[in-house]
C-alpha positions as CSV (number, residue, x, y, z in Angstrom):
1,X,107.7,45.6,77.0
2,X,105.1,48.6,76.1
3,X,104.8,51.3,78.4
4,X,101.1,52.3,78.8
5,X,99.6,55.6,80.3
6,X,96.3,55.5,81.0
7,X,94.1,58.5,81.4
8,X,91.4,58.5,83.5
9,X,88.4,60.4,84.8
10,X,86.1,58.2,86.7
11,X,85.4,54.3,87.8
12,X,88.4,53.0,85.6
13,X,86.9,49.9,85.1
14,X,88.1,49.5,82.1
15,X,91.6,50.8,83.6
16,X,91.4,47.3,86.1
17,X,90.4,45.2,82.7
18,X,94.0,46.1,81.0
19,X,96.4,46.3,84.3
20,X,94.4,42.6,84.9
21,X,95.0,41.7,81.2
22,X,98.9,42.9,81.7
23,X,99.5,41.3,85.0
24,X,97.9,37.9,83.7
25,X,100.7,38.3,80.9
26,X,98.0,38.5,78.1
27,X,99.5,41.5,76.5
28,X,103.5,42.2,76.3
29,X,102.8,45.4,78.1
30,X,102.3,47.0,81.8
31,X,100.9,50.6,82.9
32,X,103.9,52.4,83.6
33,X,101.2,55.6,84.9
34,X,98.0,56.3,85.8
35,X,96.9,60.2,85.1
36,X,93.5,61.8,86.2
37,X,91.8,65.1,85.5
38,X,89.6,64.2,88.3
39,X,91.7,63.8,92.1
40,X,87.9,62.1,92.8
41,X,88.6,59.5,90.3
42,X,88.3,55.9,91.6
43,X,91.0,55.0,89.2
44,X,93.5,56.7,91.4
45,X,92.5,54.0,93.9
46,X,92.8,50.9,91.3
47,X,96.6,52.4,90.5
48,X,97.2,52.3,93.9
49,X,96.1,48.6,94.7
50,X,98.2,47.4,91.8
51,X,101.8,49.9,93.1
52,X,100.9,52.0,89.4
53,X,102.1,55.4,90.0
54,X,99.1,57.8,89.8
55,X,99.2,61.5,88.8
56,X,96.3,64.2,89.5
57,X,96.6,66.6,86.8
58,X,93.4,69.2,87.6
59,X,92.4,70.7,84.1
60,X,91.0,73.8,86.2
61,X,94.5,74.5,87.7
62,X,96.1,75.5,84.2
63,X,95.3,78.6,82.1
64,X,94.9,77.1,79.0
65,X,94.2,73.7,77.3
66,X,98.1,73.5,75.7
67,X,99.7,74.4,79.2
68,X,97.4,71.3,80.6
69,X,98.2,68.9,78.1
70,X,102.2,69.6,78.1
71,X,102.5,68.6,81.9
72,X,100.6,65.1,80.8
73,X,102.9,64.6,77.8
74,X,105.8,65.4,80.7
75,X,104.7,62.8,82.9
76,X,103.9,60.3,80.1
77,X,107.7,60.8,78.5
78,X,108.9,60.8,82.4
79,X,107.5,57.1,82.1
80,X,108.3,55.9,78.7
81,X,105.6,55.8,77.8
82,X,105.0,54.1,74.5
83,X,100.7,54.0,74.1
84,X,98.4,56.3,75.4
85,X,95.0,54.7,76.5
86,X,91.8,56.6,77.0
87,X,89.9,55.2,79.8
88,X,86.9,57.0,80.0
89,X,88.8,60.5,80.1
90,X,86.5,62.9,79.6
91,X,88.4,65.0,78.1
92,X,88.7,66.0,74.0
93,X,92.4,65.6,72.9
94,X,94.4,68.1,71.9
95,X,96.6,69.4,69.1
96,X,99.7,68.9,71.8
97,X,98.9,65.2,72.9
98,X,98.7,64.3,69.3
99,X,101.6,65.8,68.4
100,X,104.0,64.5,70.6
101,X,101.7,60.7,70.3
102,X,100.8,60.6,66.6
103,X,99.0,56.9,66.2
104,X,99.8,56.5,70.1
105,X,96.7,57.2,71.7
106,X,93.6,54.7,71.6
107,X,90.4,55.6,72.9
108,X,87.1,52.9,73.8
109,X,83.7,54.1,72.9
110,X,80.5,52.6,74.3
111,X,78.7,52.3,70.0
112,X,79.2,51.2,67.3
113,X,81.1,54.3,65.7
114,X,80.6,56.3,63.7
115,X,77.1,55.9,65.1
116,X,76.6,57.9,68.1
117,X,79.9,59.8,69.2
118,X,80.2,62.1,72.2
119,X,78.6,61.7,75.4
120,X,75.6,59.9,76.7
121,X,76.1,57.3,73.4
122,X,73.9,54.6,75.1
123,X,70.9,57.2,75.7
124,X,71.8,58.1,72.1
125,X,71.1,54.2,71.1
126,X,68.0,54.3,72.9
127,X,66.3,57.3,71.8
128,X,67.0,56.2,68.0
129,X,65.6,53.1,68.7
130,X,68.6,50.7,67.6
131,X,68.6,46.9,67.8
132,X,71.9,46.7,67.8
133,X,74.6,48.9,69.5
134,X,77.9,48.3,71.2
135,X,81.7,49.4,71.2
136,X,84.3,50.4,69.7
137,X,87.7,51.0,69.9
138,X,89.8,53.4,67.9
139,X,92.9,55.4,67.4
140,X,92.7,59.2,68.7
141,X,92.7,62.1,66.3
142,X,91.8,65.7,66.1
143,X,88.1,64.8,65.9
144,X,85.4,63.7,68.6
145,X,85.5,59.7,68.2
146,X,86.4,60.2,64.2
147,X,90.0,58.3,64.5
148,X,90.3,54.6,62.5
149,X,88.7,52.0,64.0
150,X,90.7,48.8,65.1
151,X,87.9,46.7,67.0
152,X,84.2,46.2,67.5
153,X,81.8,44.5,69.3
154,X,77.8,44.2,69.3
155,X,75.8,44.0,71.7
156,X,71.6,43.5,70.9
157,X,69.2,46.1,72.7
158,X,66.6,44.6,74.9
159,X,63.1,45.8,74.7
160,X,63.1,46.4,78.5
161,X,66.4,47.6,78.4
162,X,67.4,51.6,80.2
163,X,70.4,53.4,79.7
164,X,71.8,51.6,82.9
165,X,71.5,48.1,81.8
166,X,72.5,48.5,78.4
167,X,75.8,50.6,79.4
168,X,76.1,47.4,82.0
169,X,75.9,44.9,78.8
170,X,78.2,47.0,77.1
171,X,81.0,47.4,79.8
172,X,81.6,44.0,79.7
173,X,82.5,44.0,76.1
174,X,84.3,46.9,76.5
175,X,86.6,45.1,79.0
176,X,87.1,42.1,76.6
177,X,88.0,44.3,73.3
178,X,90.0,47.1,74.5
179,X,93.0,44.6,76.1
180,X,92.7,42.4,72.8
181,X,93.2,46.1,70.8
182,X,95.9,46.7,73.2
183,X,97.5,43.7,73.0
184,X,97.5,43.3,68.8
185,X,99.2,46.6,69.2
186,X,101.9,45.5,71.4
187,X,102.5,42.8,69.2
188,X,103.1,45.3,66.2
189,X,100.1,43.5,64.5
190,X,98.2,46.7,63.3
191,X,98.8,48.8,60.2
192,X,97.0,52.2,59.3
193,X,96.1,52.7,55.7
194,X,93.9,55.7,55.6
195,X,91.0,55.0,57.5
196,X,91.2,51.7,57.6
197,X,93.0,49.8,60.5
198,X,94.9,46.7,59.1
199,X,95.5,43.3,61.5
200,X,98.3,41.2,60.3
């Protein structure tokens, strides 16, 4: 059984799509902790509906970025934890996360990487005028949304469609794609070869 942290900074929708995924057996895993940057994070709440022990770790209340991330990799090893999961953690990952989780932290981004990293990607989709966007998720490295990709999914842009409604459409891949990434993980199914992200 893989031990998942999951970091968190808002809704944690996607948080609720892999503890559901987990506790409907779908993926040989459970969350073992749920840490936020942000003590106004509804996440916190979602952790505590399903009995996930929940950690507030305030970015502001630490003097620097290393001194921040050592107390997360504390709790997470306090856990056993095996995979870290990004869960819209608004936060860029550090040299010390990485370190002590090299090919253990998996993020899910609302494009179609490398097309529009970084914030706001929907707007981004928009405002380039895009037919096609969607998500994607991918392992965690030193970059902003660079790390190998293990799993996509499209999603058309309306005509009518605002930043709202699109992010809407997207969410709901999102929540499909990141437990399936999750789970092919937890099965030992993936294999990295560069920048390429192999499924056996």
């Amino acid at each position: 059984m893989l031990n998942l942290g999951v970091l968190i900074s808002g809704k944690g929708s996607n948080l609720q799509a892999i503890i559901d995924a987990c506790e409907r057996e779908k993926i040989p895993a459970r969350v073992a902790v749920v840490i936020s940057n942000n003590p106004e994070s509804y996440g916190l709440e979602r952790a505590k509906n399903h009995k996930i022990p929940a950690v507030i770790l305030n970015s502001k209340d630490f003097s620097n970025k290393n001194t921040y991330e050592l107390e997360i990799v504390k709790n997470l090893k306090q856990y056993d934890v095996g995979l870290v999961c990004l869960a819209g953690y608004m936060r860029i990952v550090g040299t010390v996360l990485l370190e002590h989780y090299p090919s253990k932290i998996v993020n899910i981004h609302p494009s179609l990487l490398p097309s529009f990293p970084g914030l706001h990607a929907q707007k981004q989709a928009l405002d380039h005028g895009v037919t096609v966007t969607g998500c994607t998720v991918h392992f965690v490295n030193e970059g902003c949304d660079t790390g190998p990709i293990i799993i996509q999914s499209a999603v058309p842009v309306k005509e009518k469609d605002t930043e709202e409604t699109l992010s809407e459409r997207i969410l709901q891949q999102e929540h499909h794609i990141y437990p399936l990434a999750i789970e092919f993980i937890a099965k030992g199914k993936l294999k990295i070869e560069g920048r390429r992200v192999k499924i056996a």
